[in-house]
N, C-alpha and C positions, 0 to 999 in steps of 0.2 A: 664257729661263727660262719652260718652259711649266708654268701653273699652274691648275688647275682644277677644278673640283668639281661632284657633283649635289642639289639641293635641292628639293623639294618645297612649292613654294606658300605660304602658310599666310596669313590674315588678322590683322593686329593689328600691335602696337606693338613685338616684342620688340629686344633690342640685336642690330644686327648684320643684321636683316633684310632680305631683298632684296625691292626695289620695281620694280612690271610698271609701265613707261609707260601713259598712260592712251589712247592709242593702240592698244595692245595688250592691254584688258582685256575685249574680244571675244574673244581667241584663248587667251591665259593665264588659265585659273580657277583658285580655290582648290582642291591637290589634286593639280594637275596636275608633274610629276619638269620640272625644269628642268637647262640644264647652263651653270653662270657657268664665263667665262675670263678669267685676267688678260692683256688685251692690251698696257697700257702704265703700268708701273708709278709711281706718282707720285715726287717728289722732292723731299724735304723737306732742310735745311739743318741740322742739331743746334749751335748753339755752346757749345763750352764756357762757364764762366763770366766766364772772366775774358778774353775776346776782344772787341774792341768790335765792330760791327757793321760790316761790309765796303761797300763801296760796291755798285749795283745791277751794274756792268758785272764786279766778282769774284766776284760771286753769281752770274751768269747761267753763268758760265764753269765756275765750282766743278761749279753743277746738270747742264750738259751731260757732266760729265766723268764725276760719279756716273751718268747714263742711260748712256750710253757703258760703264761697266763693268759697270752691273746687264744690260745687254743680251749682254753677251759671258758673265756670270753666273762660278760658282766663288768667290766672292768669299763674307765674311758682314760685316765692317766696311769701310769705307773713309774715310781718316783724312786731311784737308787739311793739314798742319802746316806750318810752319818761317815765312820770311821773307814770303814770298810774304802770309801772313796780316798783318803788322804794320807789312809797310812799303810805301810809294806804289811806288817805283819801284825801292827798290835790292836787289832780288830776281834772284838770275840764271838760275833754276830755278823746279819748281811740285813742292813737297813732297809727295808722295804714299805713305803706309804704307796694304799692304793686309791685311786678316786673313784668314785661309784655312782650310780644313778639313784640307787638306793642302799642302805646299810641295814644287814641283817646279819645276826652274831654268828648264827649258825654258817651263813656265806666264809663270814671271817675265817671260824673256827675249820669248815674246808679246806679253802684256800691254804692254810698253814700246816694242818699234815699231809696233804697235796704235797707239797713247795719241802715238804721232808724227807716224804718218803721217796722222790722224785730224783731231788740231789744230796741226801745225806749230809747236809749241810745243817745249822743252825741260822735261823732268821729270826727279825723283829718284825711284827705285822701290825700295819696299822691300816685300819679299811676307815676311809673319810667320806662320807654324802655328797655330792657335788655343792650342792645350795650350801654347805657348813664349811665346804671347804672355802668356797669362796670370801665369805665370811668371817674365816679366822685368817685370809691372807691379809686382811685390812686390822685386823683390829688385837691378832695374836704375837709376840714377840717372839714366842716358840718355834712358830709355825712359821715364821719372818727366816729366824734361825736356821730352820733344819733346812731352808730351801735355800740357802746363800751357797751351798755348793751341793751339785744332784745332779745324775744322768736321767730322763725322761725317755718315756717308748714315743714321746711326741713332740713336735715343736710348740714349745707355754711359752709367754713371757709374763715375769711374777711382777705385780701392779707394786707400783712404789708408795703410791698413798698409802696411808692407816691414819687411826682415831684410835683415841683413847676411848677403851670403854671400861667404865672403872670397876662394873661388876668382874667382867673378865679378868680383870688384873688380881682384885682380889680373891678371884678365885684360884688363883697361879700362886696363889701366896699362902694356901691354906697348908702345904703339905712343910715348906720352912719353918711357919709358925708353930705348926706338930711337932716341929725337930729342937723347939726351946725345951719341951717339954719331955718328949716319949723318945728312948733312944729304939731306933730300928738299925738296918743293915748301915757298915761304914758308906755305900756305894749312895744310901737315902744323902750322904751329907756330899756327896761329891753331885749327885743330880742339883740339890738344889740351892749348893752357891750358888751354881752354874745356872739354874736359873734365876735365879737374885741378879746377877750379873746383865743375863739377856735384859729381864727387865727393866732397871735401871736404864741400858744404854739405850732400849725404845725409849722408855721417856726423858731419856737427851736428847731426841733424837739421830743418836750416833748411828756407825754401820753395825750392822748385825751376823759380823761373820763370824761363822762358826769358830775356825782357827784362833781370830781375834779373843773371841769369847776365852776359849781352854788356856791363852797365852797370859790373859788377864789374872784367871783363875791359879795357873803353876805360879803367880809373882804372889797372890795371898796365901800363898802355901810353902812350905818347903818343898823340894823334890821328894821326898820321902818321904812324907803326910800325902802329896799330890798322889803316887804312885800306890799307898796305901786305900788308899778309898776310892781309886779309880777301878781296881782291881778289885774291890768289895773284901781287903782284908782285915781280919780283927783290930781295931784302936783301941789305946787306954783308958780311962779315964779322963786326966790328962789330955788330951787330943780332943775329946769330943767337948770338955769346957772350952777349948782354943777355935772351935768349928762352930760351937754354937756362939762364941762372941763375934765373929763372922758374920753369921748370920744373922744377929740380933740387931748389929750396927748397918747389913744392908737393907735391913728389912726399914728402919727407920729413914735411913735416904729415902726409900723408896715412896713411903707415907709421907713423908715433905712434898716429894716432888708431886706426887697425887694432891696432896690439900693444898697446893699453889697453882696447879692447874698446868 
């Protein structure tokens, strides 16, 4: 990202001013056209509020990863979210939402073996459009969710309004509804209590915190169903009639509360 500008000199205090080494105040006088470049742009951490503070060794990692994409540039947010923030070790991925000027697959699909072969590490990528993003902050209970806790390369603050938009919702609702029917991975039935869940508690209005959400979710589960399908390990039978009446009964709150308005 080449960034840079011409300025002229000037003596005194104002905000923002640029200051000659005293080294060089033989050669620079006031007056004199300069030209600043930004060579390496710093890196600050933004936390949300409700994040506790990370250890020194996921800060330093977070910081690197933000240099890494500010250097490959195209980017204007980028969004640390999910486990990786709140939990020591049981992280299987590094949650990464980026925000864009523009979204193009091939950008994405860069970006991600980039961000591989760079830190050897496993990521989740999600590249968002600005206008879209903005968008699903109002009217998405996902996208509500994943931001309740997140480090940013920038200072955001996430808009508390939202609207119901009823297409959206039941577009949220297409992949549970799939799961009365078509058994897929155990890991499909732990995503989408867990969003039956999100949604539901947007349309109470309630908080949308992530933690909140998974605490809700381990109380309709056993610990050992939870840890089964969180982990994506094979279930019985058995289990998956117990998962799908789960979801058949949130799916119906849900439709209530949509056809009451």
């Amino acid at each position: 990202m080449l960034v840079k500008f011409k300025k002229n000199v000037s003596k005194g205090s104002r905000f923002n001013q640029v200051y000659i080494p005293k080294d060089m105040e033989s050669l620079i006088e006031v007056g004199d056209e300069v030209e600043v470049r930004l060579v390496k742009k710093s890196v600050m951490l933004h936390y949300s509020k409700n994040l506790k503070k990370l250890t020194n060794f996921k800060e330093g990692l977070i910081k690197d990863i933000f240099s890494f994409l500010n250097d490959i540039g195209g980017t204007n947010y980028i969004f640390i979210v999910g486990s990786f923030l709140t939990e020591k070790i049981g992280y299987n991925d590094i949650d990464i939402a980026i925000v864009a000027d523009e979204k193009h697959k091939d950008f994405e699909e860069s970006l991600y073996s980039k961000l591989i072969e760079r830190f050897n590490l496993r990521f989740h990528l999600l590249l968002i459009e600005e206008n879209e993003f903005n968008r699903l902050l109002k009217i998405c209970p996902l996208t509500k969710s994943m931001l309740s806790r997140f480090i940013c390369n920038k200072e955001i603050k996430i808009p508390e309004e939202k609207y119901v938009d009823n297409r959206h919702i039941k577009f949220l609702l297409m992949m549970p509804y799939d799961l009365l029917e078509v058994k897929l991975s155990s890991r499909s039935f732990f995503d989408s209590i867990r969003r039956l869940i999100t949604i539901e508690k947007f349309l109470k209005n309630k908080i949308l915190d992530i933690e909140c959400i998974n605490e809700e979710l381990k109380k309709l589960l056993t610990e050992r169903m939870y840890n089964k399908i969180k982990n994506n390990e094979n279930i019985e039978d058995n289990s998956i009639l117990t998962l799908r009446k789960i979801i058949k009964s949130k799916l119906s709150i849900i439709e209530r509360l949509l056809k009451n308005g």
